[in-house]
KELOPA-350445 format. One record per residue (C-alpha): residue number from 1; x, y, z. Coordinates in steps of 0.02 Angstrom, whole numbers, padded with zeros to 5 digits. Example, Ala and Ser with C-alpha at 12.3 -4.5 7.8 and 13.67 -1.06 7.14 Angstrom:
2
n = 1 | east = 00615 | north = -00225 | up = 00390
n = 2 | east = 00684 | north = -00053 | up = 00357
This chain:
360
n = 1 | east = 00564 | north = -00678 | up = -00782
n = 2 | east = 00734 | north = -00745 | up = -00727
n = 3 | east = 00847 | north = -00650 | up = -00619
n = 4 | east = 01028 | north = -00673 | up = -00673
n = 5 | east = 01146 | north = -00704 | up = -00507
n = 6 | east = 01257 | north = -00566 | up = -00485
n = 7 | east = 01153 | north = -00431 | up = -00574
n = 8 | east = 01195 | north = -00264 | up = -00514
n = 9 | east = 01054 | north = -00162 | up = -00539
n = 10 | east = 00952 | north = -00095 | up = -00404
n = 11 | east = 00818 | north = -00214 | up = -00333
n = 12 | east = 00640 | north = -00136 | up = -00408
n = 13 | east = 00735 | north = -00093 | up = -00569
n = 14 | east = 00776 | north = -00288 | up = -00589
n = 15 | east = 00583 | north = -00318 | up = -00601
n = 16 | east = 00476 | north = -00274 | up = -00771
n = 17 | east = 00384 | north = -00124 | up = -00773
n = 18 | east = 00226 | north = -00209 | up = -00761
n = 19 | east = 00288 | north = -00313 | up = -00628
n = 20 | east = 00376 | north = -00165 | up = -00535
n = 21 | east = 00213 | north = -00046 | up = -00527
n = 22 | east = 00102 | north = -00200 | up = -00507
n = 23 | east = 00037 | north = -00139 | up = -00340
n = 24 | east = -00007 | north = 00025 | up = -00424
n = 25 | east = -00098 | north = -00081 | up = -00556
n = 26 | east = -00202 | north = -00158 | up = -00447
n = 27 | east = -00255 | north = 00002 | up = -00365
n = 28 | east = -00285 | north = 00079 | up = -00545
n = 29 | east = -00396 | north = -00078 | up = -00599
n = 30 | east = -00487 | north = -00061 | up = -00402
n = 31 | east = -00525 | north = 00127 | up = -00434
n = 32 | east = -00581 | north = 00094 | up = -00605
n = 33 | east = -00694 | north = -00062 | up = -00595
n = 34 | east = -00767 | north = 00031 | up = -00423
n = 35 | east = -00799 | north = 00199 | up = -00547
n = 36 | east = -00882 | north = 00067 | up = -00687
n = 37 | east = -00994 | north = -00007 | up = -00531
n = 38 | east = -01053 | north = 00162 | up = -00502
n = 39 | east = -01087 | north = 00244 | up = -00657
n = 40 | east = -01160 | north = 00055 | up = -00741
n = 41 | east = -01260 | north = -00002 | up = -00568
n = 42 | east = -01362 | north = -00134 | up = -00692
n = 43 | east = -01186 | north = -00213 | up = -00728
n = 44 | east = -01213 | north = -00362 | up = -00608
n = 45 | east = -01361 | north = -00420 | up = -00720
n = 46 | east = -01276 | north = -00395 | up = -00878
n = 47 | east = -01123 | north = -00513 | up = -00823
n = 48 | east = -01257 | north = -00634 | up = -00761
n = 49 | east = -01319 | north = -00652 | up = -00924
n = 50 | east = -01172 | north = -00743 | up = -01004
n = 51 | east = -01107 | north = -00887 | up = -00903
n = 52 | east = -01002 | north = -01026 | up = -00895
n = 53 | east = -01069 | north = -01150 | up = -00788
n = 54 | east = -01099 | north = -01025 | up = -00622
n = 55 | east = -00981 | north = -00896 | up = -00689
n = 56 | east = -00983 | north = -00771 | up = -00790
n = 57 | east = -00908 | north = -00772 | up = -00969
n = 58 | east = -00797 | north = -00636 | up = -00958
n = 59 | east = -00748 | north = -00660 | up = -00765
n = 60 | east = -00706 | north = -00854 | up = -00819
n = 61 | east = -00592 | north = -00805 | up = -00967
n = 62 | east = -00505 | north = -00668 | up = -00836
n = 63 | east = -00489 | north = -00810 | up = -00734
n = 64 | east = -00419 | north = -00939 | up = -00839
n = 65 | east = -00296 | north = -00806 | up = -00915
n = 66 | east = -00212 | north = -00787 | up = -00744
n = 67 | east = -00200 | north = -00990 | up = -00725
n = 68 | east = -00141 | north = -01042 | up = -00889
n = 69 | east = 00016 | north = -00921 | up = -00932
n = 70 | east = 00122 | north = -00981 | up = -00767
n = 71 | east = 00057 | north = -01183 | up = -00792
n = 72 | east = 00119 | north = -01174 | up = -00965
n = 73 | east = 00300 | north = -01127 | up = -00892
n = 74 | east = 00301 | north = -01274 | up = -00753
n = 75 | east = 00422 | north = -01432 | up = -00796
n = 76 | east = 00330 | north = -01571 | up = -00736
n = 77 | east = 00514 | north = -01697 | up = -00777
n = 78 | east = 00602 | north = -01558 | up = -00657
n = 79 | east = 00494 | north = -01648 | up = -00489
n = 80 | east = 00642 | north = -01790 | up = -00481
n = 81 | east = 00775 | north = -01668 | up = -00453
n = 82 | east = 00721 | north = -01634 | up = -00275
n = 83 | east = 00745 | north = -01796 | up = -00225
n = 84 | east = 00957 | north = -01767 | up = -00188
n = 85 | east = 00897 | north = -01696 | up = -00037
n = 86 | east = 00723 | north = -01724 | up = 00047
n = 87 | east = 00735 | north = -01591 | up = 00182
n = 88 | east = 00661 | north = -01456 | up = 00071
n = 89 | east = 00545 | north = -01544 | up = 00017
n = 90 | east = 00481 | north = -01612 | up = 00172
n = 91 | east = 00461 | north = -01437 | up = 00254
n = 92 | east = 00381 | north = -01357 | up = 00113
n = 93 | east = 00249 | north = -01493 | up = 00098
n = 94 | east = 00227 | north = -01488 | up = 00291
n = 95 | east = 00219 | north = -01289 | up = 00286
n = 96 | east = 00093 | north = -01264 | up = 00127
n = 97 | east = -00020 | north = -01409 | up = 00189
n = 98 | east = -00021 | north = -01422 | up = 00374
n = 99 | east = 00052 | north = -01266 | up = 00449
n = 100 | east = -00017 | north = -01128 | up = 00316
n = 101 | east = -00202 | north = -01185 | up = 00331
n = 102 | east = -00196 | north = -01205 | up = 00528
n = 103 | east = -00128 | north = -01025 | up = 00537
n = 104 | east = -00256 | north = -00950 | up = 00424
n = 105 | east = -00407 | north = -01050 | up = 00511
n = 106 | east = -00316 | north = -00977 | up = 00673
n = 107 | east = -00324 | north = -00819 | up = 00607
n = 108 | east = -00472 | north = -00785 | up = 00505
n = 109 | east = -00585 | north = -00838 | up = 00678
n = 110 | east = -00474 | north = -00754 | up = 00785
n = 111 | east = -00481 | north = -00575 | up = 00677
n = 112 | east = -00644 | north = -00588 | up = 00608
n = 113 | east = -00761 | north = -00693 | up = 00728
n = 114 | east = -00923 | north = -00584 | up = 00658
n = 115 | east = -00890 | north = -00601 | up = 00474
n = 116 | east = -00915 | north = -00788 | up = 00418
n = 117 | east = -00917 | north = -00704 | up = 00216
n = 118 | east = -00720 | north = -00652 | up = 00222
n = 119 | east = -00686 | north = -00778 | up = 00355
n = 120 | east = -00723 | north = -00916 | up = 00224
n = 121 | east = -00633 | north = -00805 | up = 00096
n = 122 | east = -00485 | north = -00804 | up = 00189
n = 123 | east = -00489 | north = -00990 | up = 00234
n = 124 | east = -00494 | north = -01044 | up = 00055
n = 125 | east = -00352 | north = -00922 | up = 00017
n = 126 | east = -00242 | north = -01010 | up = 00141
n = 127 | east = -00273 | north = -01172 | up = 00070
n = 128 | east = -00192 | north = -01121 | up = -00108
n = 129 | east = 00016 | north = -01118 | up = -00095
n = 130 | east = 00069 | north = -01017 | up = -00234
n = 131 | east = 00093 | north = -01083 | up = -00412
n = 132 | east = 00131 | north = -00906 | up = -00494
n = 133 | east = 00218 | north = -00755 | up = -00445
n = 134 | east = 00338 | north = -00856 | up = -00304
n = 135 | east = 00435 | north = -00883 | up = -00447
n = 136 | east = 00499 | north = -00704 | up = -00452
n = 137 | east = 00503 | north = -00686 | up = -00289
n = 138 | east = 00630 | north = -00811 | up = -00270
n = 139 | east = 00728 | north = -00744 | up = -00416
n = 140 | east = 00731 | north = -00582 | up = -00335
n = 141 | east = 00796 | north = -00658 | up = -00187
n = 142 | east = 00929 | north = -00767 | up = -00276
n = 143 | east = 00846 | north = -00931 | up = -00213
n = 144 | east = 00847 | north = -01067 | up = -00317
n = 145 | east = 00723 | north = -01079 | up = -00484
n = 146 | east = 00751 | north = -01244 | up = -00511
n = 147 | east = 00667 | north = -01298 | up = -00359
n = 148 | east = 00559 | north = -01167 | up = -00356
n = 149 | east = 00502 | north = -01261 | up = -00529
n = 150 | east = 00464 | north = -01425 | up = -00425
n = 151 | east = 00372 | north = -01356 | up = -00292
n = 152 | east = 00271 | north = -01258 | up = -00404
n = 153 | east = 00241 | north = -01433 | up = -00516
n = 154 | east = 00203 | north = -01521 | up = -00342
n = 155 | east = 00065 | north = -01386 | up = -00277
n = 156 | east = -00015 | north = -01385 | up = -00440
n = 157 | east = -00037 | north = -01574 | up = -00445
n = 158 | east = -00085 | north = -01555 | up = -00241
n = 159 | east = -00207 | north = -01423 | up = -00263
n = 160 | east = -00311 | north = -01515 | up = -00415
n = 161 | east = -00328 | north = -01685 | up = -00330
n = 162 | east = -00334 | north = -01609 | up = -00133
n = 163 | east = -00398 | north = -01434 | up = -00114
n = 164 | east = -00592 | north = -01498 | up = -00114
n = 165 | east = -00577 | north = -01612 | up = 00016
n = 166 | east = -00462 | north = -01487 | up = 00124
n = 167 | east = -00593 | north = -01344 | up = 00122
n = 168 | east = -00724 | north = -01461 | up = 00160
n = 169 | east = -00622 | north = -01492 | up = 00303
n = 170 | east = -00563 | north = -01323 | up = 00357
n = 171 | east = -00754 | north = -01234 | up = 00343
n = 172 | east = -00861 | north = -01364 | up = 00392
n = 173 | east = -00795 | north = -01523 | up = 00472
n = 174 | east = -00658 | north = -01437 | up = 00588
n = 175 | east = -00750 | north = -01299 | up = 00638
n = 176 | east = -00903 | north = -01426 | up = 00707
n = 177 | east = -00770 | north = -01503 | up = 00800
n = 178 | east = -00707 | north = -01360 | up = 00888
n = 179 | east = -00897 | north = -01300 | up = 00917
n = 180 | east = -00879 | north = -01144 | up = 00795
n = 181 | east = -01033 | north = -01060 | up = 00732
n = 182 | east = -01044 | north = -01119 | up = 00552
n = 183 | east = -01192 | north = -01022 | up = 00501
n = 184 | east = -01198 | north = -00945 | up = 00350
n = 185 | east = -01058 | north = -01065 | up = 00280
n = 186 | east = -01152 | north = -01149 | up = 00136
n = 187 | east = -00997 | north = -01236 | up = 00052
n = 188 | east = -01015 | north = -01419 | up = -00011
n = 189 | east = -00870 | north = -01530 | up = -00064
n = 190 | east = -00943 | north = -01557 | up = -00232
n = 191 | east = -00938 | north = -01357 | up = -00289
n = 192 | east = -00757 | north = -01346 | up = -00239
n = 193 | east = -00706 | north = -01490 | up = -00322
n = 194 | east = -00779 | north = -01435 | up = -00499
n = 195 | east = -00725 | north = -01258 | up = -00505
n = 196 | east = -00532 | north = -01317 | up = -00473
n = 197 | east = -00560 | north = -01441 | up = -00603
n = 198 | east = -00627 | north = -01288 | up = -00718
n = 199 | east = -00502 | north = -01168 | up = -00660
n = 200 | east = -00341 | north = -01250 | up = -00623
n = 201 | east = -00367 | north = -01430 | up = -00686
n = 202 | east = -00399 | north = -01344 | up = -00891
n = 203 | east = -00245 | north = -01235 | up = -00894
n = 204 | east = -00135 | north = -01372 | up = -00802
n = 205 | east = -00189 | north = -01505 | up = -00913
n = 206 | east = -00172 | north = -01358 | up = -01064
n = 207 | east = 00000 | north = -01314 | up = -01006
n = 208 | east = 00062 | north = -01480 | up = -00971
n = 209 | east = 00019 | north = -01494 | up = -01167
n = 210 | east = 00082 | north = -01326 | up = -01230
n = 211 | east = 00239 | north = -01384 | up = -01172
n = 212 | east = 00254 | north = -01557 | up = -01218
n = 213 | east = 00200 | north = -01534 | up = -01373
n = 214 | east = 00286 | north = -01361 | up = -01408
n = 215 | east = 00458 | north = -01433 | up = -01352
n = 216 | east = 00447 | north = -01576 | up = -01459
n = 217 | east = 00417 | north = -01482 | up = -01610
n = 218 | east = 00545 | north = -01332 | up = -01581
n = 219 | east = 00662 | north = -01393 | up = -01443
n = 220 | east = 00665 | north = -01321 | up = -01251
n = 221 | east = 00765 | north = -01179 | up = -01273
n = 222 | east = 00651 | north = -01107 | up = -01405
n = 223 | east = 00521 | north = -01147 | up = -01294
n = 224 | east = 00587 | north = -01061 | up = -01142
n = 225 | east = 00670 | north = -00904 | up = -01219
n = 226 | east = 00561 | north = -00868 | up = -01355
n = 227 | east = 00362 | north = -00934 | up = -01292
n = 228 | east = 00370 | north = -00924 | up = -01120
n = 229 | east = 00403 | north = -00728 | up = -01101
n = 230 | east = 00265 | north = -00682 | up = -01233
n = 231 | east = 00149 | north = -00772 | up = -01141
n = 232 | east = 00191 | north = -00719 | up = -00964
n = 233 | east = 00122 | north = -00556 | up = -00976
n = 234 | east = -00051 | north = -00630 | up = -01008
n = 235 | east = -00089 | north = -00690 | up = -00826
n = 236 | east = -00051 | north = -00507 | up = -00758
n = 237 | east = -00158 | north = -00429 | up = -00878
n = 238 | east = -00296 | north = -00571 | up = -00829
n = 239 | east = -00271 | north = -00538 | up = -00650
n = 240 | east = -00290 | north = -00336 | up = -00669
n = 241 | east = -00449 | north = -00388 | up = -00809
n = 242 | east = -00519 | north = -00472 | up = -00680
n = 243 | east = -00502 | north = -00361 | up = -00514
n = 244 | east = -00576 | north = -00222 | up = -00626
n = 245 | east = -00747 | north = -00334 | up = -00651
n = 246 | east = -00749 | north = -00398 | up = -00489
n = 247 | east = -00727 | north = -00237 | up = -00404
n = 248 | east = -00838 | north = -00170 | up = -00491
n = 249 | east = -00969 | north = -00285 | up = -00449
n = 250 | east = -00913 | north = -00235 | up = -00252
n = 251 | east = -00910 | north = -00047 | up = -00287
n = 252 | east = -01046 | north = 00007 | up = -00184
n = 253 | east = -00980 | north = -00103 | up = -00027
n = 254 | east = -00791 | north = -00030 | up = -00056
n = 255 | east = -00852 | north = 00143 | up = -00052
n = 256 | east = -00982 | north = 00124 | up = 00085
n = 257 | east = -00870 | north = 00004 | up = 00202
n = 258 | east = -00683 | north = 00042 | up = 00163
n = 259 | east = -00635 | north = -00012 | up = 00324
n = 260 | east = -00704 | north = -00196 | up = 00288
n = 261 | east = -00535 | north = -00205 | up = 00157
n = 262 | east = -00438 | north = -00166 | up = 00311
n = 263 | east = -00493 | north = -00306 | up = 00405
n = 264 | east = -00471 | north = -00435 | up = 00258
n = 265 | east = -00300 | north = -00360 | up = 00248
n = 266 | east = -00235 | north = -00391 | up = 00427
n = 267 | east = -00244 | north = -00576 | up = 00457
n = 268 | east = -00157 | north = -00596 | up = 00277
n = 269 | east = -00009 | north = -00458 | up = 00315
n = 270 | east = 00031 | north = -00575 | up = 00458
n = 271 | east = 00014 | north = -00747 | up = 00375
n = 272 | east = 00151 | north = -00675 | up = 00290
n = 273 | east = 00253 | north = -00626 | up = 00385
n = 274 | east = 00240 | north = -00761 | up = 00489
n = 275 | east = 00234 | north = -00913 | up = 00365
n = 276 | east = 00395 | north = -00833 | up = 00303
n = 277 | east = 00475 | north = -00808 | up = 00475
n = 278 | east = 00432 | north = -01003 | up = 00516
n = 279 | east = 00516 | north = -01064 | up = 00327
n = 280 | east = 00652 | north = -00976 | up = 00349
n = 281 | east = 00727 | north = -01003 | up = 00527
n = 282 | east = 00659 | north = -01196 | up = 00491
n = 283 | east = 00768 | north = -01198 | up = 00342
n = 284 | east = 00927 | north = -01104 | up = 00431
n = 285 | east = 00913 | north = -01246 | up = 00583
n = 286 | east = 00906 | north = -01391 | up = 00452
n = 287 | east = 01063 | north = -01340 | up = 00382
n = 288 | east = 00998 | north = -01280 | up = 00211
n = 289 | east = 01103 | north = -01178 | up = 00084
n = 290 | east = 01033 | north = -00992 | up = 00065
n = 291 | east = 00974 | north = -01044 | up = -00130
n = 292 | east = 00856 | north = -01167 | up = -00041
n = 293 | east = 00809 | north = -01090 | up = 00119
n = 294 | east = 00750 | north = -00939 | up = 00013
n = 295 | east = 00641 | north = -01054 | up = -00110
n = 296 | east = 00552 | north = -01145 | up = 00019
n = 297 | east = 00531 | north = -00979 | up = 00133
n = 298 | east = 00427 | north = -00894 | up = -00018
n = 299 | east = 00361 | north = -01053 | up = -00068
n = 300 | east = 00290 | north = -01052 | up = 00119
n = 301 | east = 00225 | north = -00873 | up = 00113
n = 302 | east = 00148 | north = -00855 | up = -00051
n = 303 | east = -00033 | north = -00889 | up = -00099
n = 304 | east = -00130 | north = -00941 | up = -00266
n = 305 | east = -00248 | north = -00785 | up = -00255
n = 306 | east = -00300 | north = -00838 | up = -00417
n = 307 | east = -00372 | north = -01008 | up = -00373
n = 308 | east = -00448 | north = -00924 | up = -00211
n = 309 | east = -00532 | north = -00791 | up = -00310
n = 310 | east = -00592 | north = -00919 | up = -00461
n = 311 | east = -00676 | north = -01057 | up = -00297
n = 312 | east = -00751 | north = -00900 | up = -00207
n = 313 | east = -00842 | north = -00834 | up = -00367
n = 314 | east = -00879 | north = -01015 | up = -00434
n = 315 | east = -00963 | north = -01067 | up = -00261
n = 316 | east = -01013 | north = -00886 | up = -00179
n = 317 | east = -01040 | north = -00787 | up = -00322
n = 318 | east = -00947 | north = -00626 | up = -00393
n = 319 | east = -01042 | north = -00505 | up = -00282
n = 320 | east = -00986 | north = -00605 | up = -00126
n = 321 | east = -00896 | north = -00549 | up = 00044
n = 322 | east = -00783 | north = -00721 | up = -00010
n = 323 | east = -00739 | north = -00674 | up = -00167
n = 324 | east = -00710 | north = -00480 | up = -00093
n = 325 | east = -00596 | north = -00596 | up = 00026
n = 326 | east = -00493 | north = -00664 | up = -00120
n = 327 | east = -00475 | north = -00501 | up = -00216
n = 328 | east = -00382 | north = -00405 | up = -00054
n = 329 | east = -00254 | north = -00559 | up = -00079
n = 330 | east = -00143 | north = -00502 | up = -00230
n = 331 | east = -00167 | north = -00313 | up = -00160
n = 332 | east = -00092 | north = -00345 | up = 00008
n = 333 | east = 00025 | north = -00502 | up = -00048
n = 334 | east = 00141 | north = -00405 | up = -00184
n = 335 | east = 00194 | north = -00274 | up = -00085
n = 336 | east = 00225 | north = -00386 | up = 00063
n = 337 | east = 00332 | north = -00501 | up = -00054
n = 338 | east = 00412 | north = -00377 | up = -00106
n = 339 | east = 00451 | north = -00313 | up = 00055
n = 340 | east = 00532 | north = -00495 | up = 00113
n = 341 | east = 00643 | north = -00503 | up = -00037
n = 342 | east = 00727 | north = -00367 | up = 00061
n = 343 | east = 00719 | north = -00446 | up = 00218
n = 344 | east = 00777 | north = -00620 | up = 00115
n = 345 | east = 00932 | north = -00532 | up = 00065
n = 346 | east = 00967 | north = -00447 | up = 00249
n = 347 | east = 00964 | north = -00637 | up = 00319
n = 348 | east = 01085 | north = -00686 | up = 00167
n = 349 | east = 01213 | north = -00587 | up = 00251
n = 350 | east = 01154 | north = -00626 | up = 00403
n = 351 | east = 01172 | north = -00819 | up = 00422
n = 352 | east = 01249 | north = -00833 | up = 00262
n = 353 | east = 01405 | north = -00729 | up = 00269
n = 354 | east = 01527 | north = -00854 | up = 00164
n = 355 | east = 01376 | north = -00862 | up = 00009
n = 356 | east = 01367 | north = -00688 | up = 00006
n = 357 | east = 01405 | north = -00638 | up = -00187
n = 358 | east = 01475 | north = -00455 | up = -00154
n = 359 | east = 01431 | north = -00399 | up = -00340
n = 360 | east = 01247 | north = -00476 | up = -00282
């Protein structure tokens, strides 16, 4: 979805309706998949049945549903046109890589020193920058979508060859050297490595080809105005397919420990808010115009819940306090998102008085 500059409507309106009420959505496929879990309590074993490779069939095809749909959008060519000016790209890749995984390592021990399960869970969803919804966030904020395009192409390429090595890092190696308890952390380099090969290396390799391909033979506009918003709706309805299974795999935790979603939901309010804080003052003090300081603020902030949730089922399993971890993310991130597009807009005005569009 692309935000035209200067649109008058009201904020929310701007947004799809499936977009707009996606936080409702989410609580709609929670309440029913924790329903399902109750009234089918052999549903676990069914979904066992059918798998692909330690996943189940239907929870894979959820999975790879989200992934595909926003991969299939990114233009890989685009990655050259950041190169006019390095600063934003510099400070994203120092913010997604070094700064966002420190803070959530910082944070998951710090808020949850007795729960090693969401801990982990949290970890791994710090170590995924956002490939997906950032893009409307920064439309909705009037950033930039052409860069937003090249950081997305960048993180996707990141995450595939890197992500293994950095959890490794973040759950076992770093936590030995600080002396941390790493009980009950049974991760190996090895797991990682193949489900982000099965879950984001298919539908980046698939999307890099849907578009080649599909460009060649109809041309990019056809491609961009005509393919790209039929198949955008898919990874929201894969998301909400999949928080319905997986939730109701967790049913009987939700109901009997609600306040467990509360403390998953803390630490990752203020990564946030503070990731986006950091990105965006960074971005005012390097001198950055309010297009870019907004792209690599949300860029900064924003997480790929979906590659967190498909590493935590792959390696933990569906019923697991990690993958309960991942699930939280898209609940609490939306409506926080959402939230800074606001506060995106305040510090338009703010620091950028003279860029201000007054029909914005």
């Amino acid at each position: 979805m692309t935000v035209p500059a200067g649109a008058t409507a009201p904020l929310p309106r701007r947004l799809s309706t499936l977009d707009r009420l996606l936080p409702l959505w989410i609580g709609v496929a929670m309440a029913v998949g924790v329903l399902l879990g109750n009234v089918f309590p052999d549903l676990d074993e069914l979904l066992d049945r059918i798998k692909i490779d330690t996943v189940s069939l239907p929870i894979a095809l959820g999975l790879l549903a989200m992934m595909y749909p926003v991969l299939a959008k990114v233009n890989f060519r685009a990655i050259s046109s950041v190169l006019d000016d390095r600063r934003p790209f510099l400070l994203t890749l120092f913010l997604n890589w070094v700064v966002g995984p420190l803070l959530m390592f910082v944070l998951a021990w710090v808020l949850l020193p007795d729960r090693a399960d969401y801990r982990t869970g949290l970890v791994i969803v710090g170590l995924a920058p956002c490939i997906a919804m950032v893009i409307i966030w920064i439309d909705l904020a009037n950033g930039s979508s052409e860069l937003a395009t090249v950081f997305v192409a960048i993180n996707s390429v990141i995450q595939t060859l890197g992500f293994s090595a950095l959890a490794y890092f973040y759950l076992r190696t770093l936590p030995d050297w600080l002396g941390l308890d790493t009980t009950g952390i049974d991760v190996s380099m090895g797991e990682i490595a193949k489900s982000v090969l099965i879950f984001l290396g298919v539908p980046l390799v698939a999307g890099f080809l849907t578009r080649t391909l599909s460009e060649r033979a109809k041309g990019t506009e056809w491609y961009v105005t005509r393919f790209v918003p039929r198949i955008g709706p898919v990874a929201l309805y894969g998301l909400l397919f999949t928080i319905v299974v997986l939730f109701a795999l967790q049913g009987d935790r939700i109901v009997e420990q609600p306040l467990d979603v509360v403390r998953i939901a803390a630490p990752l309010l203020i990564y946030f808010a503070v990731m986006w804080a950091v990105a965006f003052v960074a971005s005012v003090r390097l001198g950055l115009v309010y297009e870019r300081a907004a792209t690599v603020s949300f860029t900064a902030a924003g997480n790929n819940f979906e590659l967190a949730i498909a590493v935590c089922i792959a390696v933990f399993g569906v019923t697991s306090g990690q993958a309960l971890a991942g699930v939280v993310g898209p609940l609490i991130e939306v409506p926080a998102l959402l939230g800074l597009v606001y506060v995106a807009r305040w510090g338009r005005a703010r620091w950028y008085p003279r860029e201000v569009d007054p029909t914005a």
